[in-house]
Each structure stands twice: as structure tokens, then as C-alpha cells.
FIMIKE-656494 format. One record per residue: residue number from 0; x, y, z of N, C-alpha, C, CB in turn. Coordinates in steps of 0.05 Angstrom, whole numbers, always signed. Glycine has a CB too. Layout:
<rs>
R  NUM  X  Y  Z  X  Y  Z  X  Y  Z  X  Y  Z
...
</rs>
This chain:
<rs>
R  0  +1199  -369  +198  +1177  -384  +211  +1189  -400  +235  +1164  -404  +190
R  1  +1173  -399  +262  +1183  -416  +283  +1161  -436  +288  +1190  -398  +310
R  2  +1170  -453  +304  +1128  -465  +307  +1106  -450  +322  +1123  -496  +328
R  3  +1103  -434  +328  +1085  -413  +341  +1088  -380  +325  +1094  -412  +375
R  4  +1112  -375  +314  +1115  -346  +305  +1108  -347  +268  +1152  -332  +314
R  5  +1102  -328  +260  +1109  -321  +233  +1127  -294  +226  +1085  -319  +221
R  6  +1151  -295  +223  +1173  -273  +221  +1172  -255  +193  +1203  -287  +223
R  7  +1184  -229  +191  +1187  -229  +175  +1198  -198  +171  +1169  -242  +165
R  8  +1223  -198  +163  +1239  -173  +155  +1235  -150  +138  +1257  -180  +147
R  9  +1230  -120  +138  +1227  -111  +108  +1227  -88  +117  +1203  -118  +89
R  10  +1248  -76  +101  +1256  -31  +100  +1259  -33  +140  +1207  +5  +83
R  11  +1280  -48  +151  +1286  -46  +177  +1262  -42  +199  +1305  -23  +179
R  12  +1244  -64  +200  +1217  -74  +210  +1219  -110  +214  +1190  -65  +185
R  13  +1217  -112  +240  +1214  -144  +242  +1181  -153  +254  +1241  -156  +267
R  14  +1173  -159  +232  +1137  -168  +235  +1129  -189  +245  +1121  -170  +211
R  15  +1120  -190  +274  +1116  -213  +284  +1085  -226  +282  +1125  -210  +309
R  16  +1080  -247  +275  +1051  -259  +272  +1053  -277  +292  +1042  -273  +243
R  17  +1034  -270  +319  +1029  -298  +323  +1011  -316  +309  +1022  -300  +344
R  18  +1026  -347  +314  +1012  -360  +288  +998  -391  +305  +1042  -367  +258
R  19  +985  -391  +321  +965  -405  +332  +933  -402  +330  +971  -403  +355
R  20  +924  -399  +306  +903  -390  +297  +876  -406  +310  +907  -390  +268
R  21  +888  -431  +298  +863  -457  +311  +851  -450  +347  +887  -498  +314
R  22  +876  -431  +361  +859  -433  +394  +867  -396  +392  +882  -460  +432
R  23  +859  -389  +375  +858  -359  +380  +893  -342  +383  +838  -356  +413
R  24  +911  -354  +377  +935  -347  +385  +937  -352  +411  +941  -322  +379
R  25  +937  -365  +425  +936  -365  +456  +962  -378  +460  +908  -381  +471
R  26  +974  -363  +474  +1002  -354  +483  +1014  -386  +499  +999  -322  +508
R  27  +1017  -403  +492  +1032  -417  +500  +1062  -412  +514  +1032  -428  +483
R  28  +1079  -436  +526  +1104  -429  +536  +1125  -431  +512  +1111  -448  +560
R  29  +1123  -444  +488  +1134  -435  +467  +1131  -414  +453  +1134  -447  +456
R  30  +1112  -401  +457  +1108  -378  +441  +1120  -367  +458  +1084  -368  +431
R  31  +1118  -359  +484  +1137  -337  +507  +1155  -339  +494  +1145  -344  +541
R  32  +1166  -355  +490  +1209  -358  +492  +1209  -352  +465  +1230  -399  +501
R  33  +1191  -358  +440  +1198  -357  +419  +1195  -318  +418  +1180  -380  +399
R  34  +1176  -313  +429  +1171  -285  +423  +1196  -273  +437  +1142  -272  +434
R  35  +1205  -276  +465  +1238  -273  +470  +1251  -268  +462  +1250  -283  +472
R  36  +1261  -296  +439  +1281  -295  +421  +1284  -277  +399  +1283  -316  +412
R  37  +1254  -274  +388  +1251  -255  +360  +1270  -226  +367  +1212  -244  +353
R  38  +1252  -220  +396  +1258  -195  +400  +1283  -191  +410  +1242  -183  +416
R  39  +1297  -206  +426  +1333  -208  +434  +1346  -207  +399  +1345  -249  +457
R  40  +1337  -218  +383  +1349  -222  +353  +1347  -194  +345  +1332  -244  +331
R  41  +1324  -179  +342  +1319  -154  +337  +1330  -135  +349  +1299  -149  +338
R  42  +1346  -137  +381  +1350  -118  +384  +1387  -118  +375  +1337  -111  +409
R  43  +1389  -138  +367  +1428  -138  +370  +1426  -143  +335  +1453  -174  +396
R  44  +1414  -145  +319  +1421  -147  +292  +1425  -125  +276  +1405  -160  +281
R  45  +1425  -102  +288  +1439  -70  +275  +1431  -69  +248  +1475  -66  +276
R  46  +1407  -74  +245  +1389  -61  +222  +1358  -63  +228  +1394  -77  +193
R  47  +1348  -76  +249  +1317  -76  +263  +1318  -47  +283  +1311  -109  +286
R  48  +1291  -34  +262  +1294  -4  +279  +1251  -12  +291  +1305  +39  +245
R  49  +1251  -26  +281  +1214  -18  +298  +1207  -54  +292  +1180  +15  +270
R  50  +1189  -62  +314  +1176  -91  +310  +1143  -84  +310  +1185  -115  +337
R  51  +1132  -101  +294  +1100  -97  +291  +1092  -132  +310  +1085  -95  +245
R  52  +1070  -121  +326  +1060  -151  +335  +1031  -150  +321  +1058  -157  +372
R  53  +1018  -177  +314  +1000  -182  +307  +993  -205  +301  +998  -171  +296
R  54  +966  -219  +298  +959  -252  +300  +949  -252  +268  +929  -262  +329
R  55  +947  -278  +271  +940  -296  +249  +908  -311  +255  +966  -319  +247
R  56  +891  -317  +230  +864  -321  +235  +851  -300  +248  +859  -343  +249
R  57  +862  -277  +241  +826  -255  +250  +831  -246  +283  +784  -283  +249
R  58  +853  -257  +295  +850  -250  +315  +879  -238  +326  +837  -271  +328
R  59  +882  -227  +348  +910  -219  +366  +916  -245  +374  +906  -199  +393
R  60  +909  -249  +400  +915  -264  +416  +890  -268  +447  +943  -253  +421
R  61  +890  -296  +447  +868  -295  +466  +874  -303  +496  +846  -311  +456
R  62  +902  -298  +499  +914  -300  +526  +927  -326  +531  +893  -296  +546
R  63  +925  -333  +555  +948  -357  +556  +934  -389  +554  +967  -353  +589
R  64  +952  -399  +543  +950  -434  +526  +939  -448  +564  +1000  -455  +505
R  65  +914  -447  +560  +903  -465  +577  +914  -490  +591  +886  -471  +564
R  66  +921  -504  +568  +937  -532  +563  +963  -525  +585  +950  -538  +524
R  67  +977  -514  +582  +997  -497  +595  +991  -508  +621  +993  -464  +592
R  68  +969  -486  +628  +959  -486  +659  +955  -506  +670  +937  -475  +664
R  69  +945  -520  +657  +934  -557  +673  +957  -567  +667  +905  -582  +658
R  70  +974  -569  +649  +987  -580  +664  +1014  -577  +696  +993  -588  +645
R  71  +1023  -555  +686  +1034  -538  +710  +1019  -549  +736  +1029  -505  +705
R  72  +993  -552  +734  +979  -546  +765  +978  -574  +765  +946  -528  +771
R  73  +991  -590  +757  +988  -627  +758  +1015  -632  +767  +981  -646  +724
R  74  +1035  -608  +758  +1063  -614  +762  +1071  -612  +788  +1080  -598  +748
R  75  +1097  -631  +790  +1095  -624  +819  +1131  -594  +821  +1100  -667  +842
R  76  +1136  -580  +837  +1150  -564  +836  +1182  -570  +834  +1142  -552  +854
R  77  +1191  -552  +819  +1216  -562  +803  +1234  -538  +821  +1215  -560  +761
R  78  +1260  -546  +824  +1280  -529  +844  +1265  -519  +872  +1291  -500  +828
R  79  +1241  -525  +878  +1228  -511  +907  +1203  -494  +885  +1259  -482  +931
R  80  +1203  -485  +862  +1187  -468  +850  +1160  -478  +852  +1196  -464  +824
R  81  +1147  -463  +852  +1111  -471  +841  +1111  -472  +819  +1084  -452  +846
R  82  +1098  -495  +794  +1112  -492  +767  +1077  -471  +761  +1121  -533  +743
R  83  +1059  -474  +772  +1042  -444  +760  +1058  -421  +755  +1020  -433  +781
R  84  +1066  -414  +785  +1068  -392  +791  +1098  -392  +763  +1072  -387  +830
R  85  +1111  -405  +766  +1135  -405  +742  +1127  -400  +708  +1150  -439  +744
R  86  +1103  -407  +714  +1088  -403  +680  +1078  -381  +676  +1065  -421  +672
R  87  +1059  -367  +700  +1062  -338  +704  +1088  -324  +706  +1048  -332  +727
R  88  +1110  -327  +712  +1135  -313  +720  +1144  -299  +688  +1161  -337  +735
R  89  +1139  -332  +673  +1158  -326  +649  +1133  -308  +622  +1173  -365  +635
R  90  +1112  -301  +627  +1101  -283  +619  +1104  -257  +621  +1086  -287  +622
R  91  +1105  -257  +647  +1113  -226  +656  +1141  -220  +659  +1102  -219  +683
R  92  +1158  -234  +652  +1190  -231  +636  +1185  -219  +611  +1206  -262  +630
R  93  +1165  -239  +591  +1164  -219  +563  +1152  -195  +564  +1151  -230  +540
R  94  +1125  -197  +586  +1115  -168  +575  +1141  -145  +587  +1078  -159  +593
R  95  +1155  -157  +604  +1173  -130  +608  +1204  -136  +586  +1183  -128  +650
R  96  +1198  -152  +580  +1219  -145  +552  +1213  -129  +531  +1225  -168  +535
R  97  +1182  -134  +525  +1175  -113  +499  +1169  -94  +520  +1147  -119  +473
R  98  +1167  -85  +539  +1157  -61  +552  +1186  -41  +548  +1145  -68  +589
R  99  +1207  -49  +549  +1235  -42  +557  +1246  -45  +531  +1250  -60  +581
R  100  +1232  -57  +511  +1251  -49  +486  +1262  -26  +466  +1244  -59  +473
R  101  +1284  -26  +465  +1294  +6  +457  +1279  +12  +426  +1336  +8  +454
R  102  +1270  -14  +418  +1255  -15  +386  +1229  +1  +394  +1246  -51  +372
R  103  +1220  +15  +376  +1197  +28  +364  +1174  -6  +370  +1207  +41  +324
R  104  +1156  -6  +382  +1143  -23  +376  +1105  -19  +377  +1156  -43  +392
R  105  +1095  -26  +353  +1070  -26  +343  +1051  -60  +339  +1077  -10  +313
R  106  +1026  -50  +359  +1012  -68  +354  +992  -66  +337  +1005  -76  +373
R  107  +981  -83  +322  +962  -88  +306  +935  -117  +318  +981  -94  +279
R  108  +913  -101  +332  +898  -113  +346  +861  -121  +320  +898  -89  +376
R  109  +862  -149  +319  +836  -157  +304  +826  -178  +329  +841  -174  +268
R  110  +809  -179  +328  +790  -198  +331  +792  -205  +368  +798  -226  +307
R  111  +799  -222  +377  +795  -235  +405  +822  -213  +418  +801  -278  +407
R  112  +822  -196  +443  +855  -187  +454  +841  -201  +479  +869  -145  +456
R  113  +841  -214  +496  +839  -221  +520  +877  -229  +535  +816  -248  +518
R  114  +868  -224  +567  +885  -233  +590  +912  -220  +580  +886  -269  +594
R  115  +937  -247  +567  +957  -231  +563  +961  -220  +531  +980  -246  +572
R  116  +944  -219  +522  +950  -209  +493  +942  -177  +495  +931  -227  +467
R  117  +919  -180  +524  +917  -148  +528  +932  -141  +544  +895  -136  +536
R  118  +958  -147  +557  +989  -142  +563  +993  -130  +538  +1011  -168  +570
R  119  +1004  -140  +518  +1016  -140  +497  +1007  -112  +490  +1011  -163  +478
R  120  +979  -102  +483  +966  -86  +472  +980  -64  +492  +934  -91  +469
R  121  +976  -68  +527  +983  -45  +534  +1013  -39  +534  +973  -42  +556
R  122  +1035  -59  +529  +1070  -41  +526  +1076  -44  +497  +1101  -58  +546
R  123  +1060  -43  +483  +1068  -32  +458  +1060  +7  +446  +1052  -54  +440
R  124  +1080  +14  +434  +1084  +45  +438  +1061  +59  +416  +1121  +56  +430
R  125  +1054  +43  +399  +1029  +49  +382  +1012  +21  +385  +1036  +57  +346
R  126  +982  +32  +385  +968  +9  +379  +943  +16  +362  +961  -5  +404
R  127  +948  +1  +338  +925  +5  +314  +904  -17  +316  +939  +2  +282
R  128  +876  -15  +324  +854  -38  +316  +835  -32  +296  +837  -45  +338
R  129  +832  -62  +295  +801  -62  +276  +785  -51  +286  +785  -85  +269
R  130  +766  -38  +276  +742  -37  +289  +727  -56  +298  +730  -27  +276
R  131  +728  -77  +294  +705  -100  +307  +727  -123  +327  +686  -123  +274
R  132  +746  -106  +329  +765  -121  +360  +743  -115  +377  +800  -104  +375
R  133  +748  -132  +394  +740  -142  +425  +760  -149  +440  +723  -166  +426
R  134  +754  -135  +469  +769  -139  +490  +760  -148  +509  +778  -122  +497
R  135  +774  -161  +528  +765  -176  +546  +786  -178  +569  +757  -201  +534
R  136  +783  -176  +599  +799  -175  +617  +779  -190  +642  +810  -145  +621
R  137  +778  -218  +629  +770  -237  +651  +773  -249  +676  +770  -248  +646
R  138  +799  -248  +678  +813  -261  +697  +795  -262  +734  +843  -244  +696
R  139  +783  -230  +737  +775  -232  +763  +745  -255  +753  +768  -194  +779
R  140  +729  -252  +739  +709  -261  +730  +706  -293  +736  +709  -253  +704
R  141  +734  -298  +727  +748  -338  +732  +755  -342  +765  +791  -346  +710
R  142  +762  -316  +778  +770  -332  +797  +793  -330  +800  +765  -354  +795
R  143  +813  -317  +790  +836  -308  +782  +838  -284  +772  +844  -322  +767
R  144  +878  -269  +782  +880  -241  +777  +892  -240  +747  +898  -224  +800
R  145  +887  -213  +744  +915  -212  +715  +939  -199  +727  +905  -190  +682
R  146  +954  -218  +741  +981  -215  +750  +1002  -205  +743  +988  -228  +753
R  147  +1006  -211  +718  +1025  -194  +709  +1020  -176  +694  +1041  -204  +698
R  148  +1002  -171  +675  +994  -153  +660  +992  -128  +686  +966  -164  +644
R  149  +976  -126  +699  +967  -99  +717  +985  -80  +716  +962  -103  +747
R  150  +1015  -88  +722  +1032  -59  +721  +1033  -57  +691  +1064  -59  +736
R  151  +1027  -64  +675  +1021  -47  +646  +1000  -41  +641  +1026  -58  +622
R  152  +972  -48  +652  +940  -35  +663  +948  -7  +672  +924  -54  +693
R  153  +964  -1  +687  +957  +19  +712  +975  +44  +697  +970  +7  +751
R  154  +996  +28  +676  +1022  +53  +660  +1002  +60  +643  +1056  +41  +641
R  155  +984  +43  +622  +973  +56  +605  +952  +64  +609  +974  +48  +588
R  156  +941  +69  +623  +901  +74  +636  +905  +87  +658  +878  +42  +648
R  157  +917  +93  +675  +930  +106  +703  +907  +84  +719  +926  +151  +710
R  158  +915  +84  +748  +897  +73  +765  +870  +72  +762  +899  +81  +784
R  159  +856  +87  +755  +825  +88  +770  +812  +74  +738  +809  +130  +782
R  160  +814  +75  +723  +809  +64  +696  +820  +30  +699  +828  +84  +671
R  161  +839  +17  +705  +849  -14  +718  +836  -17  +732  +873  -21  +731
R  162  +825  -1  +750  +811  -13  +771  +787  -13  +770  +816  -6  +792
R  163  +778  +0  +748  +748  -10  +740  +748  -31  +729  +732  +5  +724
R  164  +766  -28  +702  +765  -58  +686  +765  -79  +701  +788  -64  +669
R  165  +788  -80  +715  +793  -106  +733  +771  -113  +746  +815  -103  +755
R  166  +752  -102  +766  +739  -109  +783  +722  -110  +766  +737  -97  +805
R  167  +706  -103  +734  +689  -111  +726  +689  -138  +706  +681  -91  +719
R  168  +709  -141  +706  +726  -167  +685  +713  -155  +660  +717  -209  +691
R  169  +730  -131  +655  +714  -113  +628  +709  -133  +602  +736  -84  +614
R  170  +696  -131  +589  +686  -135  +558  +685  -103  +545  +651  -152  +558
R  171  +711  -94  +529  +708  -62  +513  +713  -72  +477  +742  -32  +527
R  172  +698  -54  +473  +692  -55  +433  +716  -34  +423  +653  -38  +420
R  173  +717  -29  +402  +732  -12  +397  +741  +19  +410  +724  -12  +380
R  174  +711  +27  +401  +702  +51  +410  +709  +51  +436  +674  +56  +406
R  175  +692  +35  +453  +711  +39  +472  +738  +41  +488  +708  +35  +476
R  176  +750  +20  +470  +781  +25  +478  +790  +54  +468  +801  +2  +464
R  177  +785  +59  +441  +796  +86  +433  +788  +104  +456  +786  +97  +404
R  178  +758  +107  +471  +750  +129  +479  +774  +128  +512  +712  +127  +481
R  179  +791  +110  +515  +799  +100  +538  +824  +106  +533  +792  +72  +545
R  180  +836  +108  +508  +866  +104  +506  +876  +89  +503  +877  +108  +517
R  181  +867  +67  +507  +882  +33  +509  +888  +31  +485  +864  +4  +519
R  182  +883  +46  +461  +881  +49  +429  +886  +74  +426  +854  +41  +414
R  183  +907  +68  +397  +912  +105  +387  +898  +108  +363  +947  +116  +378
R  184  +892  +92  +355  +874  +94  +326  +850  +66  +316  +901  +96  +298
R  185  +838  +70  +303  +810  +54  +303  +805  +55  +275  +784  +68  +321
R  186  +802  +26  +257  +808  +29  +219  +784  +7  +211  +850  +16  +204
R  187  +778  +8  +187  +758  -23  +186  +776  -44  +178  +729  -24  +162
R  188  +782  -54  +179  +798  -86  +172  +822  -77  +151  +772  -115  +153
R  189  +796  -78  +133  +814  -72  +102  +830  -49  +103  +794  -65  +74
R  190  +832  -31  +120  +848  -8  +126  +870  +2  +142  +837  +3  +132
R  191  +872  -33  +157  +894  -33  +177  +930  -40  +165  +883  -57  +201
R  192  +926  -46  +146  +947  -53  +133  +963  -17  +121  +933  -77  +106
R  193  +945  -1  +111  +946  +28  +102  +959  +43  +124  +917  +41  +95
R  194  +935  +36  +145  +952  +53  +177  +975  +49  +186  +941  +48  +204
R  195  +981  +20  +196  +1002  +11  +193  +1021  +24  +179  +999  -8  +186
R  196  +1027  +25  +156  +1046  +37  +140  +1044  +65  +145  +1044  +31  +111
R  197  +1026  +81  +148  +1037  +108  +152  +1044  +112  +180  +1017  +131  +143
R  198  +1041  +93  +197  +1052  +93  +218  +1090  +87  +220  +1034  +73  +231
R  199  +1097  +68  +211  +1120  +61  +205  +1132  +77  +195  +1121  +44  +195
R  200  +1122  +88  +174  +1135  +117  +150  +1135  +138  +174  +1107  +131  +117
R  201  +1124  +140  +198  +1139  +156  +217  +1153  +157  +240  +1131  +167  +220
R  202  +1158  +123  +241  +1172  +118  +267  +1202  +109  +246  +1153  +88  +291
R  203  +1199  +112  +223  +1229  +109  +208  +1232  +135  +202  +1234  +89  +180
R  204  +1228  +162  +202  +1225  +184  +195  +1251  +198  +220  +1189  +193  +195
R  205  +1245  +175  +237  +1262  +199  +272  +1283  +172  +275  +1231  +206  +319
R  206  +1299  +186  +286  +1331  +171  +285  +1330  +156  +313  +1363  +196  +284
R  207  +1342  +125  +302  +1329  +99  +316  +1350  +97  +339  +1325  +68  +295
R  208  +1372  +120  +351  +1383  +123  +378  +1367  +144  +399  +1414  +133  +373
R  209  +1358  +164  +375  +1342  +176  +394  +1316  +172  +396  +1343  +198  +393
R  210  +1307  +147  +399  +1282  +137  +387  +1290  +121  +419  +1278  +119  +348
R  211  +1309  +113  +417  +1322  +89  +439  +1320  +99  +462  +1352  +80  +437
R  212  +1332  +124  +470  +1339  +142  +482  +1320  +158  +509  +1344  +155  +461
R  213  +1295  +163  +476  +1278  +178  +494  +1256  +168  +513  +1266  +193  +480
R  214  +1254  +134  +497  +1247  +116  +506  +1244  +109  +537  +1259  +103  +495
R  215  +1284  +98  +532  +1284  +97  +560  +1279  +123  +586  +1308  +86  +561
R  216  +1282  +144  +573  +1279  +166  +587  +1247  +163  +595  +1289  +193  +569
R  217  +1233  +178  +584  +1205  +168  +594  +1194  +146  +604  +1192  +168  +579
R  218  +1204  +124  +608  +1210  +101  +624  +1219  +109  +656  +1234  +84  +607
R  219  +1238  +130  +658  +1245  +143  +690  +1229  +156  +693  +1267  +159  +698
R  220  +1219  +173  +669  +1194  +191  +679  +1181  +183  +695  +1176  +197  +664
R  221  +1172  +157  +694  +1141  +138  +695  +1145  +144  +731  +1142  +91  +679
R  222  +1162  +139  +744  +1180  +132  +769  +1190  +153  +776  +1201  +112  +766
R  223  +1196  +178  +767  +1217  +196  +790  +1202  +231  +776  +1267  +189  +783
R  224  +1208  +241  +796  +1193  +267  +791  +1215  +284  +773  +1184  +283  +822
R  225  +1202  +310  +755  +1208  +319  +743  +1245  +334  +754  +1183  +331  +738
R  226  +1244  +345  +769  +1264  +355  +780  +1292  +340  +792  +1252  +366  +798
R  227  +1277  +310  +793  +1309  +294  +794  +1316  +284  +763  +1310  +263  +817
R  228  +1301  +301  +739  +1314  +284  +724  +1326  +304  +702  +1295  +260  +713
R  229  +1320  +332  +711  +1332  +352  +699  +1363  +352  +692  +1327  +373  +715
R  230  +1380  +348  +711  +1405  +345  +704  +1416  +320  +674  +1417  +336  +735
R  231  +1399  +294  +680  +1409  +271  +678  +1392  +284  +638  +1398  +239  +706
R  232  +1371  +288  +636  +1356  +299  +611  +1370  +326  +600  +1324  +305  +618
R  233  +1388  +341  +615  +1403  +358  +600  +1431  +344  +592  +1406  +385  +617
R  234  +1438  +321  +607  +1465  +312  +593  +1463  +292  +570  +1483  +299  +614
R  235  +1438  +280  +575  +1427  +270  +543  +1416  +279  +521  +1413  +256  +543
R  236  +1412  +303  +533  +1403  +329  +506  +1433  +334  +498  +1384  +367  +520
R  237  +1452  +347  +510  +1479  +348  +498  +1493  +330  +488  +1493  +355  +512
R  238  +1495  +308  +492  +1503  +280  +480  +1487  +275  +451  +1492  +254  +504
R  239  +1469  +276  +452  +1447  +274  +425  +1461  +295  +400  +1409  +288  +437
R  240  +1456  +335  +415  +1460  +350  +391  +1491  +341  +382  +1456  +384  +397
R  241  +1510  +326  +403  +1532  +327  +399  +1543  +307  +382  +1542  +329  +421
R  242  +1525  +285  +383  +1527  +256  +368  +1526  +257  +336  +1500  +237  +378
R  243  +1531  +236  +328  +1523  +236  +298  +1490  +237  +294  +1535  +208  +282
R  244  +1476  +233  +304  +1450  +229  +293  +1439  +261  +298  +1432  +202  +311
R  245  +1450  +272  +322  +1442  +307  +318  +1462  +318  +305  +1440  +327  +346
R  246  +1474  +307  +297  +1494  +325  +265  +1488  +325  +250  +1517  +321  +252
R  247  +1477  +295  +244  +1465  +291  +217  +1436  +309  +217  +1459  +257  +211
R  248  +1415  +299  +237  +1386  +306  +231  +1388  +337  +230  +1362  +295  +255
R  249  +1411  +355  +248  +1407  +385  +244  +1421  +402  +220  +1417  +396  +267
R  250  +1442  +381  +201  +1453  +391  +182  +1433  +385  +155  +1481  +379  +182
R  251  +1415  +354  +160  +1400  +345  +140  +1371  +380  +129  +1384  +309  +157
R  252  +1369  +373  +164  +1347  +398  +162  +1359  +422  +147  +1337  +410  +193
R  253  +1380  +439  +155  +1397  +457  +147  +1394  +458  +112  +1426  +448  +158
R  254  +1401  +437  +98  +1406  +426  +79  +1378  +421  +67  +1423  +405  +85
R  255  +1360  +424  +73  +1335  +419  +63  +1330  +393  +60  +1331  +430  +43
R  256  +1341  +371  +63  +1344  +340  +51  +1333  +313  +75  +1381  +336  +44
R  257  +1335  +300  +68  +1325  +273  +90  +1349  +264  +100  +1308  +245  +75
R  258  +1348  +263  +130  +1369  +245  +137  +1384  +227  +134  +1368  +239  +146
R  259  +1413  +206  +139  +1418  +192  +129  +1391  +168  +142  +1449  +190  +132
R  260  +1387  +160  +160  +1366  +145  +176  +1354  +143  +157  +1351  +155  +200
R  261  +1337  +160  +143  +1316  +160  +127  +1314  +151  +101  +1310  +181  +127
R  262  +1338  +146  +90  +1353  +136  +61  +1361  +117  +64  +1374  +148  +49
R  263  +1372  +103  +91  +1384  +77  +91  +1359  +60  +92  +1404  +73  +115
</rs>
């Protein structure tokens, strides 16, 4: 437990709750740094192979701690900085921490996802909702952009889909997100706990270097065309069959049996 997180370890899974229920989970500057830390902890503690995000009270997250904002815009600027613009900065630091994490990571979306919690929804590598989530991408609507979120708008929706949302300050239901992609699967409440787990039962199923690996690889994808990356994807294909984890997973197969990954 942190003052904003609810943690919690189990079969090499670190489960994060945000735990600001009373204002919707809304992302404060402690929760940034605390969500930070979870995930810097997870990635150097050499037994965290996948992180789950998800809120507390019925909901995700309903974007950023208001409170936050006023005061920042009352502050006056610290080193030459704009302390707004600095409160925006350190948001879009985390979403590109979990965007860039070598962990397996799965969201679990109920109730309110607005501003940056629908960041969150878009750089996470699975995303499971309720059916009666609601989305929301207000920001042009206020008078304001969603600044940092957009380059994770435009990775997971491609352009022309962001740029509807955006310019309409979307309101999407389930259905719609699934029909959009912004969602890989769609459960009733009582059923998200079930998905979840058979989800996990297959992101622990594949070996958590080449899990890391391919990650970052499709990460260059995103950025460089197929043909400059031929060389650099055949020397990490040989590295892999050559490694322990393609010794093991091709001898396990061989062998008819489950990997070591899969037993530990």
C-alpha cells in the first residue's frame, strides 16, 4: 500500500490499483511518481514478469487531480520552468515509462477512463473492459489539448480515428471502443476478474526475455521501415534460438513438456 496505490504481488504479476476512489482515481502528482516507482521496482526485481493496472471504486481513472492544476497555475515558476507546463511534463514521463516497459502490461478498464487514464488505456499491451466503461476525451471540449496522451492516440487508433476523437472531445461506450480497437475484449463486471486470468495464463505461457525483446522490437517498427530492420531482427532471431530461453522453449516443445518459465 502507498498513499494513492494499492500493490500487490502474486505467480510473478505486480497488480496495481489506483486507489483514489472518492475523486474517481484522478491522477494526482503523487500518484505519477508513485506509479513510477511501482514500475522502476518491477522492472529490476527479477521475478515481476507482467503488471495489471486498474482502479478502485468502480472506476479506472478520471484523469488528472484538478487540485494539481490550480495550484501549479497560482505557482509562480521554479528554475525558469512553467510549473503547469512541469505538471504536464511529468505525466507524459509515465505514460512513456509504461509505454517502454519491457513488462507484459494489462489494463483492466470499469467505470469513468477519461484524459490521462485514457493514456494509460492506450500504452498498455492488453486492455480488458467492463461493459458499462465510459470514455471520455474532453480536453478540446475545456479549452484545452490532451498533450501528452496524443502520441499514444495516434500509436493505438492510427491518425484519422485521434483526430476525430480529439476534435469531437469523444464520449465512447464499450462497444464502441471495442468496435475501434482502443479495447481487446469487452466482459460484464462479474467477468473481468475470469478474463483477466486467462489473459495472464498467457502472457506467463511465453518467455519473459522474449516477451522483452519483441517488445522493444515492435517499438522500432512503429518508426523505421521494414527493410532497415531486417538485419538488426535477424541478429535477434539468432541470439534468442541461441539463448537459454530458445533452448529451453525448443527442447521443452521437443520433450512434450512446459517450459522452465512456465513452472517457475
Amino acid at each position: 500500500m502507498t498513499p494513492t496505490l494499492q500493490l500487490r504481488h502474486a505467480g510473478g504479476v505486480l497488480h496495481i490499483t489506483l486507489n483514489r476512489p472518492a475523486v474517481r482515481n484522478a491522477m494526482s502528482l503523487a500518484m505519477v511518481t508513485e506509479l513510477r516507482e511501482a514500475l522502476a521496482t518491477a522492472e529490476t526485481d527479477g521475478h515481476s514478469r507482467a503488471v495489471v493496472l486498474r482502479g478502485a471504486g468502480g472506476h479506472f481513472c478520471s484523469g488528472g487531480d484538478i487540485q494539481d492544476m490550480a495550484r501549479a497555475r497560482m505557482g509562480a515558476p521554479v528554475d525558469g520552468q512553467d510549473p503547469i507546463a512541469a505538471v504536464s511534463a511529468a505525466f507524459g514521463h509515465l505514460c512513456a515509462a509504461y509505454a517502454s516497459t519491457p513488462l507484459a502490461l494489462v489494463a483492466v478498464l470499469e467505470g469513468t477512463v477519461m484524459g490521462g487514464g485514457f493514456g494509460l488505456a492506450c500504452v498498455a499491451d492488453v486492455v480488458i473492459a467492463s461493459d458499462s466503461v465510459a470514455f471520455r476525451l474532453p480536453e478540446t471540449s475545456l479549452g484545452v489539448v490532451p498533450a501528452q496522451i496524443a502520441p499514444f492516440l495516434v500509436e493505438r487508433l492510427g491518425p484519422s480515428e485521434a483526430r476525430r476523437l480529439a476534435v469531437c472531445g469523444a464520449r465512447l461506450d464499450a462497444a464502441q471502443a471495442l468496435a475501434i480497437r482502443l479495447v481487446h475484449e469487452v466482459h460484464p463486471s462479474d467477468r473481468l476478474d475470469a478474463a483477466l486470468q486467462r489473459v495472464l495464463d498467457d502472457i506467463l505461457r511465453c518467455a519473459p526475455g522474449a516477451v522483452a525483446t519483441t517488445k522493444a522490437l515492435l517499438r522500432r517498427a512503429r518508426r523505421e521501415p521494414p527493410e532497415a530492420l531486417i538485419d538488426d531482427a535477424a541478429a535477434l532471431f539468432s541470439l534468442a534460438v541461441q539463448g537459454p530461453e530458445g533452448i529451453e522453449g525448443t527442447t521443452a516443445y521437443l520433450q512434450k513438456r512446459a517450459p522452465r518459465w512456465v513452472r517457475d
